[in-house]
C-alpha positions in Angstrom: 0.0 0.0 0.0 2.9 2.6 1.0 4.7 1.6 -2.2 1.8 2.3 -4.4 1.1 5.3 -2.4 4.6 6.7 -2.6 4.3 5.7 -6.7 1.7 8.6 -7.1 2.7 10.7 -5.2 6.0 10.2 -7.5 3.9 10.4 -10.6 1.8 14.0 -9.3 5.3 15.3 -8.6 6.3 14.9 -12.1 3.1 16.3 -14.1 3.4 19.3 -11.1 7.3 19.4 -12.4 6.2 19.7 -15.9 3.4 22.1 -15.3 5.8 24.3 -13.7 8.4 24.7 -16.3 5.8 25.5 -19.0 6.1 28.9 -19.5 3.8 31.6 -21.9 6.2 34.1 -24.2 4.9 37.5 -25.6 6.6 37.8 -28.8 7.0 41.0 -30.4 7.9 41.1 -34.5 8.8 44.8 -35.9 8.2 46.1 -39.8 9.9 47.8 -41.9 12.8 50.0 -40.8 13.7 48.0 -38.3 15.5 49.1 -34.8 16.3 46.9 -32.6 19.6 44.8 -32.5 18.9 41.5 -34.5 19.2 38.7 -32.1 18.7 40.8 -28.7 15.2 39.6 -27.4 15.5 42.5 -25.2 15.8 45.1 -27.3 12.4 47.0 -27.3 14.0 50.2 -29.5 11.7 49.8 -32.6 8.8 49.7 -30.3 9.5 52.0 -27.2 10.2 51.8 -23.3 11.0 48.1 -22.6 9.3 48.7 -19.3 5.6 49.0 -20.8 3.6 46.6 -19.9 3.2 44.2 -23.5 2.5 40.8 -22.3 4.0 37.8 -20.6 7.8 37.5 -20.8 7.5 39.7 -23.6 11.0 39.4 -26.3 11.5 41.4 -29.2 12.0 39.4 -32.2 13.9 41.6 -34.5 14.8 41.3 -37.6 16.3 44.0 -40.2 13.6 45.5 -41.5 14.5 45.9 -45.0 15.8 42.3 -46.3 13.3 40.5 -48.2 10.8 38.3 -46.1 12.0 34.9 -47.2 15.3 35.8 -46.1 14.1 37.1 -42.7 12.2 34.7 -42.2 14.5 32.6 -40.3 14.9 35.1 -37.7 11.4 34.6 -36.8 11.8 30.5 -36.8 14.5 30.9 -34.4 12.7 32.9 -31.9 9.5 30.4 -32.4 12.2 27.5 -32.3 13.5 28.8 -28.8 10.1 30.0 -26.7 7.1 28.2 -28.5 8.3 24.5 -28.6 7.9 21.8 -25.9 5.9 23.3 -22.5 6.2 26.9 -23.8 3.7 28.7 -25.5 3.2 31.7 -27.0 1.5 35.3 -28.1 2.5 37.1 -30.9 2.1 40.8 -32.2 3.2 42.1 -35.0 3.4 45.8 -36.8 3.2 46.8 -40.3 5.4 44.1 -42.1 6.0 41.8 -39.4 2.5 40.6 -40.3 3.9 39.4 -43.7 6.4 37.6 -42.0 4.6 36.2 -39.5 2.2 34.9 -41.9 4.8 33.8 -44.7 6.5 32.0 -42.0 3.4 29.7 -41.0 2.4 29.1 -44.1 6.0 27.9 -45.6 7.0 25.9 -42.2 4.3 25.9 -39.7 3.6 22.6 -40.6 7.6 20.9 -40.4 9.6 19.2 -38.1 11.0 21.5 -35.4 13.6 20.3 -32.7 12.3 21.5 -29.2 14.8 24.0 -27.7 15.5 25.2 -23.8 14.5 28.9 -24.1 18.0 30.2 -23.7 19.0 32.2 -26.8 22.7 32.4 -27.5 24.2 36.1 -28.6 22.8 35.3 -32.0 19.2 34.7 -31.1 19.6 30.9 -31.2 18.7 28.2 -28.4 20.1 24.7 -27.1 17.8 21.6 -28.3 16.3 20.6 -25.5 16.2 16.4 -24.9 16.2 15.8 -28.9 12.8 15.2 -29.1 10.8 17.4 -32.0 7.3 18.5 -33.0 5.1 19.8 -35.9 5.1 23.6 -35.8 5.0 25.7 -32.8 2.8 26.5 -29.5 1.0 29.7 -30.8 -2.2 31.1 -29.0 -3.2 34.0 -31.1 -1.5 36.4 -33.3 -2.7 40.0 -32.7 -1.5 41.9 -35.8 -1.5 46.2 -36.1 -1.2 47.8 -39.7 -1.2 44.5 -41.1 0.9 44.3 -44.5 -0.4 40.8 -45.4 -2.4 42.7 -48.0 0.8 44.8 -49.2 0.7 48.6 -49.9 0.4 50.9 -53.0 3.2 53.0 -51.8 5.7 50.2 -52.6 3.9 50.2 -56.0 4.6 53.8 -56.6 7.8 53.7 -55.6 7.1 56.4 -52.1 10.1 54.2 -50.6 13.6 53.2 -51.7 12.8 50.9 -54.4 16.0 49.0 -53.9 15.2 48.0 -50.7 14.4 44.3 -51.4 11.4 44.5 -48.8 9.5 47.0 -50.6 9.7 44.5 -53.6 7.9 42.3 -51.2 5.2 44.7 -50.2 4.2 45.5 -53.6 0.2 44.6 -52.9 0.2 42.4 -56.1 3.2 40.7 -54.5 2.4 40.2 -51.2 -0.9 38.9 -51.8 0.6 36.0 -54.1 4.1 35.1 -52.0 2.0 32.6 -49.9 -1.6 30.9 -48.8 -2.7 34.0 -46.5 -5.4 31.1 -45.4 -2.9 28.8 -44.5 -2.7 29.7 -41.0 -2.4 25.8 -39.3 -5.5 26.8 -37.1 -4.4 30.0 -35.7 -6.4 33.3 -34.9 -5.3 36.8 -36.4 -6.8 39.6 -34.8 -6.3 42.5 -36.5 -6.0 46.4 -35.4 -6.9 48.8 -38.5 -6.1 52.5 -38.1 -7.4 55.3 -40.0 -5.7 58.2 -39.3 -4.0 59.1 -42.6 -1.5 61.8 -44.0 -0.8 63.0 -47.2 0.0 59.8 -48.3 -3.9 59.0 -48.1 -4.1 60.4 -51.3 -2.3 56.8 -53.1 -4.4 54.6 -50.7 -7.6 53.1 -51.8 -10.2 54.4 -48.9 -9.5 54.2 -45.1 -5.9 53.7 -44.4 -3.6 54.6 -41.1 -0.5 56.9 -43.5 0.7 53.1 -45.1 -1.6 50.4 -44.8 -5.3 50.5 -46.3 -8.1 48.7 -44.9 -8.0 45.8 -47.0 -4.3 45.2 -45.8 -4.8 46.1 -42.6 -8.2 44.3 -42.1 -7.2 41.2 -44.0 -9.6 41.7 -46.9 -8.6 38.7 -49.8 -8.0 38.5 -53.2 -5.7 39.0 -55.4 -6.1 42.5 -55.5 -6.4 45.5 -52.9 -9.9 47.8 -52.9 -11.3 50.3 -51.2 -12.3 49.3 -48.0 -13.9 52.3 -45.2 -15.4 52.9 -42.4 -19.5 52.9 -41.7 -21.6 55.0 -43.5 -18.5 56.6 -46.0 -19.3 57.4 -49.3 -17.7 55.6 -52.3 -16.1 52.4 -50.5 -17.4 49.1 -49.4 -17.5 48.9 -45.6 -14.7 46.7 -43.5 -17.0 44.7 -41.1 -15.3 43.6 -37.5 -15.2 40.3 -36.7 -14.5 37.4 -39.2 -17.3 37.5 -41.5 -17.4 39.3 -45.6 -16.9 43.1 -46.0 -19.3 45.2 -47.1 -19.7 43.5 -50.9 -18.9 40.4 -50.6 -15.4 40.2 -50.5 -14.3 37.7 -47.6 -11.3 37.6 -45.0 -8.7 35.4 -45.0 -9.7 32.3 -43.1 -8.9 32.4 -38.9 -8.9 36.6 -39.2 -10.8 38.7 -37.1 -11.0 42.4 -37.1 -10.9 43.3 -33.8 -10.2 46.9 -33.9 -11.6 49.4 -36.7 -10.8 53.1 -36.4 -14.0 54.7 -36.8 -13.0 57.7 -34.7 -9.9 58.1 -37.4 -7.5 58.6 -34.6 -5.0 56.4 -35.0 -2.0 56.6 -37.4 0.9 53.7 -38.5 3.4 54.9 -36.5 4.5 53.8 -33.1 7.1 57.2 -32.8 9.0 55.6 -30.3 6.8 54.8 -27.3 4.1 52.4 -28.5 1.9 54.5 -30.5 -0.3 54.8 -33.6 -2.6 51.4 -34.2 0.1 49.7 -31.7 -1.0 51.4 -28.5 -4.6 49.8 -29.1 -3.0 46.5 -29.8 -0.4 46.7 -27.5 -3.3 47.3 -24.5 -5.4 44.6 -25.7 -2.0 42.5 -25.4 -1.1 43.4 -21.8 -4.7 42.3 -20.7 -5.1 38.6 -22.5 -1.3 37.7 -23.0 -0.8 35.7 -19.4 
């Protein structure tokens, strides 16, 4: 009787042992420009004050910001290698053309072999295998996604950045809609945060946009193709419906996206200027409250 007592009580003590080292990661994956130092998960300079409040152990996943997305993208499988494999699990938010990555990345290798690694990055961003054991894809809860770029944007088609740059190649809208299956998401949730606080630039983007991303980018509108995609009750545009169901139209989402924030006040521009704002501060708040 004691030995089979002591047996279970050896058994609870290992699922309590296992439970315990599971731990939850807040990842955070930049756009274009970049800022922080690639391969510092600490690094919070594209984003603002590392001390803000963005999640459980929030890391910054950076990456360069202007290299083409299918050579960046194994930036991002490293950090989803090191803190979503094994017991670990995690959140993910993205800005602007992290989205692209984000997505390009599931798509291509969500659904491989990955070797389960310890959570302790090396000085290039890389962690230990942990036991040898591996799994398909990676532990990922949600993805929360601000100024989305899955869509692309018409200033890379007219040339408003360096044209060199081999990102903006990539964000090209006809090109970024066709790099990969935008539905291919292995089960996982988008939520996306459209703003509508243009500039000048509005001029080039097809009906509500944030300065750089339209609506249909933004609010994961599909097709081939970009439209214009607005607010309730404007004039001349279909309307870009919260939650996951068609736009104003027709046109669908991308499957497992929800639009969870639409600017209908117009207040809320693409860029983050340092201390988490633009689009991000309404992301980054819904963050800190459900990423735990």
């Amino acid at each position: 009787m004691m030995r089979t007592l002591r047996c279970v009580m050896a058994l609870c003590l290992l699922a309590f042992a296992g439970l315990a080292s599971a731990t939850n990661y807040t990842l955070w994956i930049n756009g274009r420009t970049g800022g922080g130092a690639v391969g510092n998960y600490a690094d919070f300079a594209y984003w603002g004050p590392a001390s803000v409040d963005a999640g459980v152990n929030k890391k910054a996943v950076n990456w360069d910001g202007r290299s083409s997305i299918a050579s960046q993208s194994g930036r991002i499988r490293d950090a989803l290698d090191c803190f979503c494999t094994g017991a670990n699990w995690c959140y993910i938010a993205t800005h602007s053309a992290g989205d692209l990555l984000i997505g390009y990345t599931l798509a291509n290798y969500g659904g491989s072999a990955r070797e389960k690694k310890d959570a302790r990055p090396n000085a290039s961003g890389v962690c230990g295998n942990a036991g040898g054991a591996s799994q398909t894809g990676w532990n990922i809860k949600w993805i929360a996604s601000a100024a989305g770029s899955g869509g692309g944007s018409e200033l890379a088609d007219i040339g408003a950045w360096v044209m060199s740059e081999p990102l903006v190649q990539d964000l090209r809208v006809g090109t970024a809609r066709a790099m990969y299956n935008h539905n291919a998401t292995r089960g996982i949730w988008f939520w996306m945060y459209a703003g509508a606080d243009g500039g000048v630039t509005s001029v080039v983007l097809p009906g509500q946009d944030d300065g750089v991303q339209a609506y249909h980018s933004a609010g994961a509108v599909s097709g081939s193709s970009g439209g214009a995609y607005c607010n309730p009750h404007d004039w001349f545009c279909h309307e870009l419906t919260l939650g996951p169901g068609p736009n104003g139209g027709g046109r669908a989402k991308w499957a497992n996206h929800w639009v969870a924030f639409r600017d209908d006040g117009e207040n809320y521009n693409h860029y983050t200027g340092g201390h988490w704002g633009g689009i991000v501060a309404v992301m980054r708040a819904a963050v800190a409250a459900n990423a735990r």
